[in-house]
C-alpha positions as CSV (number, residue, x, y, z in Angstrom):
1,X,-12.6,3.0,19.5
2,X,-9.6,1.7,18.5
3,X,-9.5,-2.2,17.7
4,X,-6.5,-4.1,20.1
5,X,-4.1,-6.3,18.3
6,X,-4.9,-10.2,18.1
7,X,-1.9,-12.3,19.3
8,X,0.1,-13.3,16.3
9,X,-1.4,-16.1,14.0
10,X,-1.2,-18.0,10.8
11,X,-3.5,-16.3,8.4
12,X,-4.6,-17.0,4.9
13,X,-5.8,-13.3,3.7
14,X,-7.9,-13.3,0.0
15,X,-7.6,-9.7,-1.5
16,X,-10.8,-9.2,-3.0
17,X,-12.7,-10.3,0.7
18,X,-10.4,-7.3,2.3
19,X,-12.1,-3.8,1.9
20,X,-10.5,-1.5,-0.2
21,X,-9.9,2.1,2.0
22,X,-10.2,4.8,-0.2
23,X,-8.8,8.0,1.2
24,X,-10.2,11.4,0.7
25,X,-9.4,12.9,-2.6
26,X,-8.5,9.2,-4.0
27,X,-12.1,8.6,-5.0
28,X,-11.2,6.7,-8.3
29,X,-7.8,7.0,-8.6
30,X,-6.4,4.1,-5.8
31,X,-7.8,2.2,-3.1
32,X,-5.7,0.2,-0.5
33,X,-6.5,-3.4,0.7
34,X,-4.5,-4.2,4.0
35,X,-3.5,-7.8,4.1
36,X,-0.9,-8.0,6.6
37,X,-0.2,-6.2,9.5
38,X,-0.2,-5.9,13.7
39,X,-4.0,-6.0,13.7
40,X,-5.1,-8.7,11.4
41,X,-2.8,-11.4,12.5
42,X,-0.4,-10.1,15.0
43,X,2.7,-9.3,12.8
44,X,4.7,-6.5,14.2
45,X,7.4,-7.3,11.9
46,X,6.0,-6.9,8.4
47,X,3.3,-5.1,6.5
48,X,1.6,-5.9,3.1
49,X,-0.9,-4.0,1.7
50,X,-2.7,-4.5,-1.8
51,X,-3.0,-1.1,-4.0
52,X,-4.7,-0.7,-6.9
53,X,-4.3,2.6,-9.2
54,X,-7.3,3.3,-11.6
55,X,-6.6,3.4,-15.4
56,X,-4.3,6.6,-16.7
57,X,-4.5,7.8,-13.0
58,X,-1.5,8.2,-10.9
59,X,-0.3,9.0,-6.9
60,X,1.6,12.4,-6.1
61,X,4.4,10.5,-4.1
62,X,5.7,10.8,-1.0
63,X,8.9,10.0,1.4
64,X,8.9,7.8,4.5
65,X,11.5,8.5,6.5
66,X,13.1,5.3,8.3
67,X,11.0,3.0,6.7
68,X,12.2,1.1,3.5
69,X,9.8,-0.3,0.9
70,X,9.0,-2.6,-1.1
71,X,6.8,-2.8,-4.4
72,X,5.7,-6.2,-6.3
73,X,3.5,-5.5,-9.2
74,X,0.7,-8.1,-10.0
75,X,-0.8,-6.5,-12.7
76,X,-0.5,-3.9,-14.9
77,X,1.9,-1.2,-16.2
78,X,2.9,2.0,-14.4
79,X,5.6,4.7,-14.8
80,X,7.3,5.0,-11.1
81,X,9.4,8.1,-10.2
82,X,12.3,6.6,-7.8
83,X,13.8,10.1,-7.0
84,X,13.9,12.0,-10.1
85,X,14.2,9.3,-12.4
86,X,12.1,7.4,-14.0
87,X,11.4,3.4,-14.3
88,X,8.8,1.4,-16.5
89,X,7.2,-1.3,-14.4
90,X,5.3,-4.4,-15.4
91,X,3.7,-7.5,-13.9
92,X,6.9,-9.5,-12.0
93,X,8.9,-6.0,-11.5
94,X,10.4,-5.7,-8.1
95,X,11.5,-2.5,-6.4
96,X,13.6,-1.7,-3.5
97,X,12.8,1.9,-2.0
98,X,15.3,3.3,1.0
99,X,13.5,5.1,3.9
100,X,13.7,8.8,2.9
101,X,13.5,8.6,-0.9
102,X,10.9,10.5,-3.2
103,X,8.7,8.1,-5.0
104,X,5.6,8.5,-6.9
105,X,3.2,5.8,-9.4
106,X,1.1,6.8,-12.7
107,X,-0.6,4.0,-14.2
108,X,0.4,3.4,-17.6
109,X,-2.9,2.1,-19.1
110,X,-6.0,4.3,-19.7
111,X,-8.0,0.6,-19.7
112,X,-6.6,-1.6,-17.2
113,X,-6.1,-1.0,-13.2
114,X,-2.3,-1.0,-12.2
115,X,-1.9,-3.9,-8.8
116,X,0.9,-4.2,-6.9
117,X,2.1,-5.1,-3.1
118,X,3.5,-2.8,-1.0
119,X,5.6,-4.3,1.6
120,X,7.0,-2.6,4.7
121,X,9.0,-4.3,7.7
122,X,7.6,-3.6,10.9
123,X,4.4,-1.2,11.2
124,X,5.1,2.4,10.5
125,X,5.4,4.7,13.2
126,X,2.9,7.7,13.5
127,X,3.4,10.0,10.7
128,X,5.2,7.9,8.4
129,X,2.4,6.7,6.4
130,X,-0.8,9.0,6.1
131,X,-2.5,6.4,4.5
132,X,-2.1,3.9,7.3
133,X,-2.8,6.4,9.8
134,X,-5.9,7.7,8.5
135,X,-7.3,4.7,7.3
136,X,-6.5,3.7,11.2
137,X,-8.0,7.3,12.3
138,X,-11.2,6.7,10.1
139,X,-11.8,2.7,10.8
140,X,-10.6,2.5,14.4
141,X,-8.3,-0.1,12.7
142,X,-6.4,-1.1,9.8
143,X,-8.3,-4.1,8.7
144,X,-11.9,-4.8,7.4
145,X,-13.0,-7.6,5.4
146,X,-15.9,-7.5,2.9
């Protein structure tokens, strides 16, 4: 059963008391922390989400068409692929990402867990995100806390 939105509210949202999804085939490589989005406090105008990449693993990348991105690293190092080319990143890099283009993350480190914020404006349509959808599929929502 699929959770209904609350109405929109103020919300204070601590990472580590969000449950980490972890998608099939991502077993210790990344798990995904929702923080902000239509159906933890209402927002139909942003997203946030909290990713963390295990040491000296990395993502295969993907495209979302119409929907721009945003990454905010935390913690860690990583190498990112923006379309083809290639871009250290480190705690207090930001990153612009237009709708449509190829991106990808390895983790730097084999010791220490690569963080950043993903942020998205609006909530992704159906097929944009296969993360979001399937943790949606799988939890009936987008949203669990510990």
């Amino acid at each position: 059963m699929t959770q209904e939105s609350p109405k929109k509210q103020a919300k204070v949202v601590h990472p580590e008391k969000v449950m980490p999804f972890i998608a099939p085939g991502c077993e210790g490589i990344y798990d995904s922390r929702m923080l902000i989005d239509l159906f933890n406090c209402g927002s139909d105008k942003m997203q946030l989400n909290h990713g963390t990449i295990k040491p000296g693993k990395g993502l295969p990348g993907a495209a979302h068409e119409g929907h721009d991105e945003v990454y905010i690293v935390i913690k860690g190092h990583a190498d990112l692929n923006l379309a083809g080319q290639h871009f250290a990143l480190h705690p207090g890099s930001v990153v612009f990402i237009p709708g449509g283009t190829f991106h990808a993350l390895t983790n730097a480190s084999a010791t220490e867990e690569f963080e950043l914020i993903t942020v998205w404006a609006g909530q992704p349509a159906k097929g944009a995100n296969e993360l979001y959808d399937l943790r949606k599929e799988q939890w009936g929502t987008t949203y669990r806390e510990v």
